[in-house]
PDB file of N, CA, C and O in Angstrom, chain B, residues numbered from 101:
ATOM      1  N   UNK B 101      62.622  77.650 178.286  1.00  0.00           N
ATOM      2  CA  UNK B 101      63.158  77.538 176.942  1.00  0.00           C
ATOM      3  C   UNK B 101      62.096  77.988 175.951  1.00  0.00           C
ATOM      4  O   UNK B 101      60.924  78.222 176.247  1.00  0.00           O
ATOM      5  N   UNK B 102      62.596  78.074 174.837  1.00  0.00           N
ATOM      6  CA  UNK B 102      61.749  78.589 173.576  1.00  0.00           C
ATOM      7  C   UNK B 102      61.683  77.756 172.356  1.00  0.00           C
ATOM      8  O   UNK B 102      62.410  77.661 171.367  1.00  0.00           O
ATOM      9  N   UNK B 103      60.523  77.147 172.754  1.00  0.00           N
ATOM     10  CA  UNK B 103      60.308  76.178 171.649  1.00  0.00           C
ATOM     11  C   UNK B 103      59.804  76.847 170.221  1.00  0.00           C
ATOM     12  O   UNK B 103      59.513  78.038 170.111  1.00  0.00           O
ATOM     13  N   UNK B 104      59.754  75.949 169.220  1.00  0.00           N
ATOM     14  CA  UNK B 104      60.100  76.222 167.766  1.00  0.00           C
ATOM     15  C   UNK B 104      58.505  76.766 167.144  1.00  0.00           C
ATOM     16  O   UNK B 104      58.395  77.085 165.960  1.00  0.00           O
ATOM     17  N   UNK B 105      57.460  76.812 167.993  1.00  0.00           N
ATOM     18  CA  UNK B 105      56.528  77.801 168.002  1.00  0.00           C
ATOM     19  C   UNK B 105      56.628  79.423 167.930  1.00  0.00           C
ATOM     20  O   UNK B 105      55.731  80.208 167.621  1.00  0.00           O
ATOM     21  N   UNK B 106      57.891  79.686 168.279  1.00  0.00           N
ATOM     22  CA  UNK B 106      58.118  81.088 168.440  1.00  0.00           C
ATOM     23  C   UNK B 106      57.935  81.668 166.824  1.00  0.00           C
ATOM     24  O   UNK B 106      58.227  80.923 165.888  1.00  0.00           O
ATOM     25  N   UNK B 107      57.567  82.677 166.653  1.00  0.00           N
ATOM     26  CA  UNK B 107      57.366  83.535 165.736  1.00  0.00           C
ATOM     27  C   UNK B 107      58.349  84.691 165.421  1.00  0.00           C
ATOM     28  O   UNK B 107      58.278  85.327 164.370  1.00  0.00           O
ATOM     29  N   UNK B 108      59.459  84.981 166.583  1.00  0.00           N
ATOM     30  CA  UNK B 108      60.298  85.586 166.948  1.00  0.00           C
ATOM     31  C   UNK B 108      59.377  87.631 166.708  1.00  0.00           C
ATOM     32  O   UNK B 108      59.766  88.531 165.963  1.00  0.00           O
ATOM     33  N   UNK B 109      58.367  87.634 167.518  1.00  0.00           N
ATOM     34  CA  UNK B 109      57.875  89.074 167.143  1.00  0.00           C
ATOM     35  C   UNK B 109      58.223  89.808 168.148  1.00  0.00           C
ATOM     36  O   UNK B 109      57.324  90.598 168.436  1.00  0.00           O
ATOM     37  N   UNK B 110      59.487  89.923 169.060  1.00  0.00           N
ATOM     38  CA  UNK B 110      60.327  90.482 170.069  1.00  0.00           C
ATOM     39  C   UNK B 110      59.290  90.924 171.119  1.00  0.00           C
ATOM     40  O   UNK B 110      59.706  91.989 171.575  1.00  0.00           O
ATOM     41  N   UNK B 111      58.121  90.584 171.711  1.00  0.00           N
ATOM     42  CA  UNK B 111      57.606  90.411 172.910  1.00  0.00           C
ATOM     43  C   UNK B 111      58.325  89.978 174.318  1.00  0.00           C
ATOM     44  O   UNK B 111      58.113  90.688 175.301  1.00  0.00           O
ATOM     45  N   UNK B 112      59.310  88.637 174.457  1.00  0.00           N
ATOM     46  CA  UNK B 112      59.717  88.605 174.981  1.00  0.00           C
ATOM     47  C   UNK B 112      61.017  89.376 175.257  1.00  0.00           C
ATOM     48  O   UNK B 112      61.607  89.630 176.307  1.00  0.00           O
ATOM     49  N   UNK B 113      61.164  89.545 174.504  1.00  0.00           N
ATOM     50  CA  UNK B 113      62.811  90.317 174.484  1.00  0.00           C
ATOM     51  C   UNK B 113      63.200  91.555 174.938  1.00  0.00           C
ATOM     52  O   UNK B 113      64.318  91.852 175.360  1.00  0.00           O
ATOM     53  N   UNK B 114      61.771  92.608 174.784  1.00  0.00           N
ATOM     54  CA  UNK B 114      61.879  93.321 175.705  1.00  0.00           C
ATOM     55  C   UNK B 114      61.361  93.254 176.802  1.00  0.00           C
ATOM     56  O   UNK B 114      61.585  94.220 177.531  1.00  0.00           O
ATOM     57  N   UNK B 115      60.317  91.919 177.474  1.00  0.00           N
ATOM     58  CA  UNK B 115      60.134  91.923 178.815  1.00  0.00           C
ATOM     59  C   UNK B 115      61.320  91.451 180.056  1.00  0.00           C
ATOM     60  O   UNK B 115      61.163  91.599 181.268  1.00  0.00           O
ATOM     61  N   UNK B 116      62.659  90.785 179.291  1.00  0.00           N
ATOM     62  CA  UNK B 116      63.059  90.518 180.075  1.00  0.00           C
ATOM     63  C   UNK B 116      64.116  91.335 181.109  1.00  0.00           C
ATOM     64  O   UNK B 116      64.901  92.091 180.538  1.00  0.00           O
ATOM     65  N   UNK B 117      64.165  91.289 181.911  1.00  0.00           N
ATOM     66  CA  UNK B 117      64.979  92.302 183.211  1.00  0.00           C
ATOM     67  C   UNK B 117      66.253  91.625 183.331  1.00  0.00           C
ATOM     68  O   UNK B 117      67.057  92.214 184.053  1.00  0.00           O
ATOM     69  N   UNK B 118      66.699  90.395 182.742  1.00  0.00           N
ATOM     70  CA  UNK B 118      67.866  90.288 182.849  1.00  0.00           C
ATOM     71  C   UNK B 118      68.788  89.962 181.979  1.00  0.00           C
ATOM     72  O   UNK B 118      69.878  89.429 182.189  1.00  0.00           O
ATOM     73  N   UNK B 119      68.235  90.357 180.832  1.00  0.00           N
ATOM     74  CA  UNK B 119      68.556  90.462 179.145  1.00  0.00           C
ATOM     75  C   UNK B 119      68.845  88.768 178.773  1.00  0.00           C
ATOM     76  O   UNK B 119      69.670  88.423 177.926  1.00  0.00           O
ATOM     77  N   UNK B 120      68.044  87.848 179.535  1.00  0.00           N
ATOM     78  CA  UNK B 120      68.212  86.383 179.252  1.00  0.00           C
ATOM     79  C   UNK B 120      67.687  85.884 177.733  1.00  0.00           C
ATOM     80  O   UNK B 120      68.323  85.009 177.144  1.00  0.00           O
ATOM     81  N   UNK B 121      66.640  86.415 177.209  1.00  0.00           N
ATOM     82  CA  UNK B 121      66.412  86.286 175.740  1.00  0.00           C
ATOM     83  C   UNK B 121      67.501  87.091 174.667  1.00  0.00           C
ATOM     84  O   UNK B 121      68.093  88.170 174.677  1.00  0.00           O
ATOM     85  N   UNK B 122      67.433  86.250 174.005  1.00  0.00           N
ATOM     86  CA  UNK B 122      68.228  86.822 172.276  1.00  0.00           C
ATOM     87  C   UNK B 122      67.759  86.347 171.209  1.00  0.00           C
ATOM     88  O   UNK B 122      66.985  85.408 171.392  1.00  0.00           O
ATOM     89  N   UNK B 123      67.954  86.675 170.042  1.00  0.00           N
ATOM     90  CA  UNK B 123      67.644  86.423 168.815  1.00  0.00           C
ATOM     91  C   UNK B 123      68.530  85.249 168.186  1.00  0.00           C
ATOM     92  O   UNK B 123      69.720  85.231 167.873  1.00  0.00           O
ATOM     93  N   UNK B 124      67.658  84.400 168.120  1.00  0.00           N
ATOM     94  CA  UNK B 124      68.728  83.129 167.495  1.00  0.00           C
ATOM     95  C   UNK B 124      67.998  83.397 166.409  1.00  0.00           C
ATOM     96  O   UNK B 124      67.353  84.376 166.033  1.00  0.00           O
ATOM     97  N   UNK B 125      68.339  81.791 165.758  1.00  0.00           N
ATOM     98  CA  UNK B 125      68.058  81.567 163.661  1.00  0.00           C
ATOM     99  C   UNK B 125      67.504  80.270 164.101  1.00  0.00           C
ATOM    100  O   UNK B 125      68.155  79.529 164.837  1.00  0.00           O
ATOM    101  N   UNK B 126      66.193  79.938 163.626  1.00  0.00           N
ATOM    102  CA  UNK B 126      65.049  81.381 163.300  1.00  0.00           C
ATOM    103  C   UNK B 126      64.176  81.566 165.008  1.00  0.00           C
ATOM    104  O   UNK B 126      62.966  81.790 164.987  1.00  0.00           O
ATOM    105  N   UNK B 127      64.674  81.485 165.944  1.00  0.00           N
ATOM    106  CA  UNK B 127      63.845  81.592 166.728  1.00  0.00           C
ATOM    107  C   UNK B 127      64.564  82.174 167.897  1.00  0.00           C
ATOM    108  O   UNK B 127      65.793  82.238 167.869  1.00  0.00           O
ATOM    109  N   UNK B 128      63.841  82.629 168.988  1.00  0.00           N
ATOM    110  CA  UNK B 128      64.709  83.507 170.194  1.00  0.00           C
ATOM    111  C   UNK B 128      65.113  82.427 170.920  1.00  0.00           C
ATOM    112  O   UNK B 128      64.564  81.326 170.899  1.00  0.00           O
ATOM    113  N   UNK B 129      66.219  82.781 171.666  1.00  0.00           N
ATOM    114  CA  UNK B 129      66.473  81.805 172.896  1.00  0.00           C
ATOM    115  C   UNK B 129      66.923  82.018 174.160  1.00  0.00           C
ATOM    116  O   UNK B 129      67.655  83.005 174.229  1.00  0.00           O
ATOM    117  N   UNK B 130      66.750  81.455 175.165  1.00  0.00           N
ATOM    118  CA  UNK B 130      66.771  82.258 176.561  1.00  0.00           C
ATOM    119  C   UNK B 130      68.072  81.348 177.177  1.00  0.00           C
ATOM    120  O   UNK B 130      68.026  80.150 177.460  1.00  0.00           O
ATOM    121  N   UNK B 131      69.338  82.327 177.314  1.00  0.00           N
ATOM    122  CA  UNK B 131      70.267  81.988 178.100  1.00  0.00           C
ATOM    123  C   UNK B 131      70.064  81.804 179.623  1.00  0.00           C
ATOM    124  O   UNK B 131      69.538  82.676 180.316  1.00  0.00           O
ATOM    125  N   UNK B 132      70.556  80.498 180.158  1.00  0.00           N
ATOM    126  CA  UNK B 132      70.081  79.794 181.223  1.00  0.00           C
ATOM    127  C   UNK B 132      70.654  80.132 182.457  1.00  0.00           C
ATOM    128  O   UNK B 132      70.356  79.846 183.617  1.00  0.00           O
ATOM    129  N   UNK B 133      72.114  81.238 181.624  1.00  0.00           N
ATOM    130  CA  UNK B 133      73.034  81.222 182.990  1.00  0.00           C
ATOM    131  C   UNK B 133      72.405  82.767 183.845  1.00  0.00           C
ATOM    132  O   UNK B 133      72.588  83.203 184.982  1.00  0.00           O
ATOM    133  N   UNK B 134      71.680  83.226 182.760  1.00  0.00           N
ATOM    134  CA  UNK B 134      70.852  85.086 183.113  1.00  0.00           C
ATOM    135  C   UNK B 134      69.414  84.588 183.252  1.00  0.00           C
ATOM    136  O   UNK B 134      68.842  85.646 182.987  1.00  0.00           O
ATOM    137  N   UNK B 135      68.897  84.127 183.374  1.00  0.00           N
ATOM    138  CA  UNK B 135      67.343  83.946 183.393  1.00  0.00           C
ATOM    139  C   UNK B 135      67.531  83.560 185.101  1.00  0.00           C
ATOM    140  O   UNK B 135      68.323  82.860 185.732  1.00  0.00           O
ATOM    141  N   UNK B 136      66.512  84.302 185.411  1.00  0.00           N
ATOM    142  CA  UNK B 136      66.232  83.476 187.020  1.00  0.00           C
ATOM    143  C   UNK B 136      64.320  83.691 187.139  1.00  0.00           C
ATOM    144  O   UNK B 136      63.915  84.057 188.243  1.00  0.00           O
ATOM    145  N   UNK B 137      63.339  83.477 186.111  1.00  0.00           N
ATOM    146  CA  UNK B 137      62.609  83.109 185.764  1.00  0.00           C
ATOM    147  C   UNK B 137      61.732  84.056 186.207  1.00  0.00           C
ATOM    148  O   UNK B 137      60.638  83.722 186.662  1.00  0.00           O
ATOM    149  N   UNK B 138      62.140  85.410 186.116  1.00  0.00           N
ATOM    150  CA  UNK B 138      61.722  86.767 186.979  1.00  0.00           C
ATOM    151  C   UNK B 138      62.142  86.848 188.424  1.00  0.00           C
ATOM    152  O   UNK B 138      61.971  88.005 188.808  1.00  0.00           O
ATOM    153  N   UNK B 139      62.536  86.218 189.203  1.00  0.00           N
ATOM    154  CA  UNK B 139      62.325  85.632 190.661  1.00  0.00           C
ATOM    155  C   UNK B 139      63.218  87.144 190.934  1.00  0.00           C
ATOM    156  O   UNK B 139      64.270  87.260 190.307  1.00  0.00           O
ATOM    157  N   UNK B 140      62.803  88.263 191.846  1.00  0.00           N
ATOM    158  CA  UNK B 140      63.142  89.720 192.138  1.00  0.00           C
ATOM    159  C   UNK B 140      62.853  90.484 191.502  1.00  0.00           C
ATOM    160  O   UNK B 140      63.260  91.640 191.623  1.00  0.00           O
ATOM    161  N   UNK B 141      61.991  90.063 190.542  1.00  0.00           N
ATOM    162  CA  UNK B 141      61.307  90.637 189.444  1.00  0.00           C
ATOM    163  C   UNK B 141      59.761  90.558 189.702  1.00  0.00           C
ATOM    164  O   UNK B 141      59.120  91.373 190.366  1.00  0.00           O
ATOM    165  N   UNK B 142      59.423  89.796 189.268  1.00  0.00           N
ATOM    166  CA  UNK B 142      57.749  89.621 188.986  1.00  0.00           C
ATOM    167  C   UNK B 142      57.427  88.391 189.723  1.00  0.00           C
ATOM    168  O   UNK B 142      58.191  87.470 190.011  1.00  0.00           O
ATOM    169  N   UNK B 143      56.267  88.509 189.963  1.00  0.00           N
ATOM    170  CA  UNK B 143      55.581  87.621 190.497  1.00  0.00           C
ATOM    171  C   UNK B 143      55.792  85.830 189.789  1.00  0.00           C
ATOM    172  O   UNK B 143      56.077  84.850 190.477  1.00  0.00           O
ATOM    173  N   UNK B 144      55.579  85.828 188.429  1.00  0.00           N
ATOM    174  CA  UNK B 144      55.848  84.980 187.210  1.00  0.00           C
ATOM    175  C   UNK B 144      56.582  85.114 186.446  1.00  0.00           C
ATOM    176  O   UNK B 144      56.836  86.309 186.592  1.00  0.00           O
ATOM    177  N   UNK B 145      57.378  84.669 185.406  1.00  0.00           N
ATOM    178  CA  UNK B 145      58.221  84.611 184.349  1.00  0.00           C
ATOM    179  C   UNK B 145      57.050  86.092 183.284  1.00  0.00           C
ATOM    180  O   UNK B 145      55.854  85.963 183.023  1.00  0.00           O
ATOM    181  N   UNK B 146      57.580  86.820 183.061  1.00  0.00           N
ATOM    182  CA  UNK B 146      56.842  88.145 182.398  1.00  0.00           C
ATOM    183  C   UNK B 146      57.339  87.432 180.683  1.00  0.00           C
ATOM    184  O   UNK B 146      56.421  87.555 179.872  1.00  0.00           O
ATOM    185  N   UNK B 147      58.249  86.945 180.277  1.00  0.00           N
ATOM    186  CA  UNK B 147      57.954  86.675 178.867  1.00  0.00           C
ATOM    187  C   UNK B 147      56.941  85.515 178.839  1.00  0.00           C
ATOM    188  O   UNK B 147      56.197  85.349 177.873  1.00  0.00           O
ATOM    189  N   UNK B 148      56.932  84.805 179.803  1.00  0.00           N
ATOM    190  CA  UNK B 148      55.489  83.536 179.550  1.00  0.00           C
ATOM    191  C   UNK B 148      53.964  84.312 179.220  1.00  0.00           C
ATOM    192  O   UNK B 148      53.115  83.924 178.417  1.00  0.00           O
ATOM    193  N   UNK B 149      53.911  85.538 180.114  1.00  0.00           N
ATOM    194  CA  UNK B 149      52.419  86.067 179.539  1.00  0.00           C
ATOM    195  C   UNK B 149      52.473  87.243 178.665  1.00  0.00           C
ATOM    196  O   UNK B 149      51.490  87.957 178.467  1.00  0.00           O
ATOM    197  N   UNK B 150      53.601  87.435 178.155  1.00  0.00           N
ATOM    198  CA  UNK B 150      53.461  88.121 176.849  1.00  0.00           C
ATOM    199  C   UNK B 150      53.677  87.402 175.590  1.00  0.00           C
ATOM    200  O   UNK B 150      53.308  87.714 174.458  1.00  0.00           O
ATOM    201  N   UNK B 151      54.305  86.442 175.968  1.00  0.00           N
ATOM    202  CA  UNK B 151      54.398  85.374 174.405  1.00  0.00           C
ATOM    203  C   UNK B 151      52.722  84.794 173.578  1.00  0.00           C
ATOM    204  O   UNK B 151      52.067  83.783 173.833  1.00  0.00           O
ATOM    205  N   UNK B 152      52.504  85.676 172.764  1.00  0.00           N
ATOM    206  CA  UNK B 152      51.392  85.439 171.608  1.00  0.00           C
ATOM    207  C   UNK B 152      50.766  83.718 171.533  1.00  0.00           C
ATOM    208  O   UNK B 152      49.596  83.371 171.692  1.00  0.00           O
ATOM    209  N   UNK B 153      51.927  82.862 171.249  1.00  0.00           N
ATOM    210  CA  UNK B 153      52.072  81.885 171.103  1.00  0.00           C
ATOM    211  C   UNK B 153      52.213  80.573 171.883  1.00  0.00           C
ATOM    212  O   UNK B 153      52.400  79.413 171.516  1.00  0.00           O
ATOM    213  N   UNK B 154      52.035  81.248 173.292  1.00  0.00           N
ATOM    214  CA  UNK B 154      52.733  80.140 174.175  1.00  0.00           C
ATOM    215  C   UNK B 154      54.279  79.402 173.590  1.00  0.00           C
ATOM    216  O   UNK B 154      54.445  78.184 173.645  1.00  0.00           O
ATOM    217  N   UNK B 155      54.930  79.985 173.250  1.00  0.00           N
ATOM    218  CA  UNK B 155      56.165  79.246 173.405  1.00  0.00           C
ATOM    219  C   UNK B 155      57.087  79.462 174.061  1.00  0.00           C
ATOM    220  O   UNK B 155      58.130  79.320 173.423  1.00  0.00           O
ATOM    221  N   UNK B 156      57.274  79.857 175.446  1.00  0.00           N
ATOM    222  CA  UNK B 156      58.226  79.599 176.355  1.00  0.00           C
ATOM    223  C   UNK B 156      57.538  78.714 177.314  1.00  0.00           C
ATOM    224  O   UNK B 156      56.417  78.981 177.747  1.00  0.00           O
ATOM    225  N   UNK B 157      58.291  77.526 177.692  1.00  0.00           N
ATOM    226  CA  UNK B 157      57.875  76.732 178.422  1.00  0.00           C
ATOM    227  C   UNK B 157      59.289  76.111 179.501  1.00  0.00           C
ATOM    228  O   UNK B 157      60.388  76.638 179.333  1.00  0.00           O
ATOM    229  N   UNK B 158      59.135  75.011 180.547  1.00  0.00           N
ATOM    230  CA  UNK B 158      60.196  75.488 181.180  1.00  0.00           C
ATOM    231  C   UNK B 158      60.565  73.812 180.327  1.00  0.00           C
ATOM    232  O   UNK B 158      59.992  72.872 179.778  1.00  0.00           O
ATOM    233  N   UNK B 159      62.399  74.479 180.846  1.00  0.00           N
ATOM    234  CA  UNK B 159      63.454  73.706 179.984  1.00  0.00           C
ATOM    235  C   UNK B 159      63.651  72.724 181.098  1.00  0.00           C
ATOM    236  O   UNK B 159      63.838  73.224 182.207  1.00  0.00           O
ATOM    237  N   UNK B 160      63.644  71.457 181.009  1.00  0.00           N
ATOM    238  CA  UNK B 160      63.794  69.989 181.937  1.00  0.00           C
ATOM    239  C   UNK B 160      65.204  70.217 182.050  1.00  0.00           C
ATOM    240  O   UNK B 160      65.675  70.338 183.181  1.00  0.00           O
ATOM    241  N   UNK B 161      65.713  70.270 181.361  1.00  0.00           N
ATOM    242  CA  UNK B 161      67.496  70.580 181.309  1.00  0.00           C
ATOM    243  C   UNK B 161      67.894  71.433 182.319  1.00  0.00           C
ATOM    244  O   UNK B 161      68.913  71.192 182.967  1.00  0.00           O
ATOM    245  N   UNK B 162      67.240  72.357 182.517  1.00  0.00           N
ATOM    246  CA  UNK B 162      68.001  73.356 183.165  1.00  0.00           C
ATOM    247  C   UNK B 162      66.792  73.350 184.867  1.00  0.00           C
ATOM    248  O   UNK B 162      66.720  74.314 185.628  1.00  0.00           O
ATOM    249  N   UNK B 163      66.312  72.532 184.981  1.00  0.00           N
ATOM    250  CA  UNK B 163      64.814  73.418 186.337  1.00  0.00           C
ATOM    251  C   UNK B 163      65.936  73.325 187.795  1.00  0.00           C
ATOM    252  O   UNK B 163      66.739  72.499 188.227  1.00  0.00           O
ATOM    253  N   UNK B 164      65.528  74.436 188.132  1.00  0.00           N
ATOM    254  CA  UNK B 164      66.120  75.291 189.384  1.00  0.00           C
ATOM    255  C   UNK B 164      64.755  75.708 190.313  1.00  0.00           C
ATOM    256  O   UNK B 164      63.679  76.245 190.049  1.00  0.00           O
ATOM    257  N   UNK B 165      65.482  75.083 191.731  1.00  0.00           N
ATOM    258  CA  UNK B 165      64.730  75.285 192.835  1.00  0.00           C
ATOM    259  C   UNK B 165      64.755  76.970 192.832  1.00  0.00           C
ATOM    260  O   UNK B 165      65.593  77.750 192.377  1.00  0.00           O
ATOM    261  N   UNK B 166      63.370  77.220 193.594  1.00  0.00           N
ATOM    262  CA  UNK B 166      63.212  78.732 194.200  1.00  0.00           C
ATOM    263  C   UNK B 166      64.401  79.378 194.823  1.00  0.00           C
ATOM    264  O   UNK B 166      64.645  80.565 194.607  1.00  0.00           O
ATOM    265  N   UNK B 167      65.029  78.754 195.467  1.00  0.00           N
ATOM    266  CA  UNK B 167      66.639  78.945 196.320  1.00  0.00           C
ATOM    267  C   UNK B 167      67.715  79.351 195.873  1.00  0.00           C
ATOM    268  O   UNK B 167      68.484  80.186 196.351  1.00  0.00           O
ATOM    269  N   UNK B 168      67.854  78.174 194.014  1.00  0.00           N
ATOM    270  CA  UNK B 168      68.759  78.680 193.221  1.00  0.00           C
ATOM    271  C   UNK B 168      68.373  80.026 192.306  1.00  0.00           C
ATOM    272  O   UNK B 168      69.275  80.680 191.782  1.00  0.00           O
ATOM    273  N   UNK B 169      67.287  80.308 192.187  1.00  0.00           N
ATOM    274  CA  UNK B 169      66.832  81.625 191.708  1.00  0.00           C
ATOM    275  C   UNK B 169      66.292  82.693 191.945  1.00  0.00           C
ATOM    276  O   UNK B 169      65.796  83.568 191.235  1.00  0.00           O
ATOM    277  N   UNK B 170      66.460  82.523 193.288  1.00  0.00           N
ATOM    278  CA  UNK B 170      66.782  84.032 194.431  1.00  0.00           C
ATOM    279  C   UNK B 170      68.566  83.858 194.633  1.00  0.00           C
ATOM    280  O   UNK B 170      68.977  85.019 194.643  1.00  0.00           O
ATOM    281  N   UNK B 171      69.385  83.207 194.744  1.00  0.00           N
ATOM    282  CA  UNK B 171      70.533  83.276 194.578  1.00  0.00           C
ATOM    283  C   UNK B 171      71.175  84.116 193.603  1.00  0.00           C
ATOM    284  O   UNK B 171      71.907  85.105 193.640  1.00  0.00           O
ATOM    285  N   UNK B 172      70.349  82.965 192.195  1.00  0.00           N
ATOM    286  CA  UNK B 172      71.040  83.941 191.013  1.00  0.00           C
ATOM    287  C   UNK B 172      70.941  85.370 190.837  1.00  0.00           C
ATOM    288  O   UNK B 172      71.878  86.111 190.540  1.00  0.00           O
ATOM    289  N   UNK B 173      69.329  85.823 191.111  1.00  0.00           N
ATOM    290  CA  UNK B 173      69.419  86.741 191.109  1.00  0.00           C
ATOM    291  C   UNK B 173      69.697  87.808 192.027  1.00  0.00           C
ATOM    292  O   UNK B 173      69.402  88.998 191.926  1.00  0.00           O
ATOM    293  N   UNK B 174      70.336  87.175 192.978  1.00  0.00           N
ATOM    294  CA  UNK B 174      71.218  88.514 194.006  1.00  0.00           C
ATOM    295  C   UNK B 174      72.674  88.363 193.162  1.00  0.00           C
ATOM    296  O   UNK B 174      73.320  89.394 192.974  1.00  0.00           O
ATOM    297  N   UNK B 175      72.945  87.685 192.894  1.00  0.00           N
ATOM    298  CA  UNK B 175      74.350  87.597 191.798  1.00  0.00           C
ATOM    299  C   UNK B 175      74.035  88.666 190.686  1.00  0.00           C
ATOM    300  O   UNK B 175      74.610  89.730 190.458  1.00  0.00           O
ATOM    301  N   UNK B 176      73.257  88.241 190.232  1.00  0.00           N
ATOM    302  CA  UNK B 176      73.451  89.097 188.958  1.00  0.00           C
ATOM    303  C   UNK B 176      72.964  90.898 188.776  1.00  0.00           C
ATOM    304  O   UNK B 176      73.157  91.805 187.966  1.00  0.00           O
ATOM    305  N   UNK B 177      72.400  90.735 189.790  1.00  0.00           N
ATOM    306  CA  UNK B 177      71.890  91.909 190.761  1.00  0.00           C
ATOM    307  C   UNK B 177      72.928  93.053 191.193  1.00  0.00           C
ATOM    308  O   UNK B 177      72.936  94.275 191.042  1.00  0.00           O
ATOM    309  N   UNK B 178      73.741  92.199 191.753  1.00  0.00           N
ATOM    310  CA  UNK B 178      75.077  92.691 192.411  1.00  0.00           C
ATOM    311  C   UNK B 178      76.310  93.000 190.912  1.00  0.00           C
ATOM    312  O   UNK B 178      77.276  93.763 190.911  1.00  0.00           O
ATOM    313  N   UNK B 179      75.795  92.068 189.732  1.00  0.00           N
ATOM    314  CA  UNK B 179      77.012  92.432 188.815  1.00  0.00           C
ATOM    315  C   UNK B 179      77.687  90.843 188.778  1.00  0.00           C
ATOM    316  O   UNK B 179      78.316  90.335 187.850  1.00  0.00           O
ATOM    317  N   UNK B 180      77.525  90.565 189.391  1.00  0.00           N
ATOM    318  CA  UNK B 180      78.777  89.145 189.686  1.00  0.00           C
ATOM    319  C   UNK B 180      78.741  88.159 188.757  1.00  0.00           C
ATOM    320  O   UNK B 180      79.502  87.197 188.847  1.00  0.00           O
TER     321      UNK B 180
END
């Protein structure tokens, strides 16, 4: 998630590979159902080490095992 530290200076927004960030008011926010936290991607979440600010941190609401986010992302991979 993207806490209220954000500055919104679109760093993350273009790192992400599964277009899970957007532009909210006043700050970005990362849709939970497209994020699979890079996992077929990168090694790490790629907007965590481009954010200036440290403000993406992980959301308690939403934490997903390694399992569910190699899943997702063969789903979303595939289109589905």
């Amino acid at each position: 998630m993207i806490n209220d530290e954000c500055i919104a200076c679109d760093a993350c927004l273009e790192e992400c590979p599964n277009g899970a960030i957007m532009e909210g008011d006043p700050i970005y926010q990362i849709d939970p159902d497209f994020c699979t936290e890079c996992v077929g991607y990168y090694d790490e979440p790629s907007c965590v080490s481009v954010c200036p600010k440290d403000a993406i941190v992980p959301d308690p609401d939403n934490a997903e095992t390694l399992e569910e986010l190699k899943y997702k992302f063969e789903h979303l991979s595939k289109g589905e």
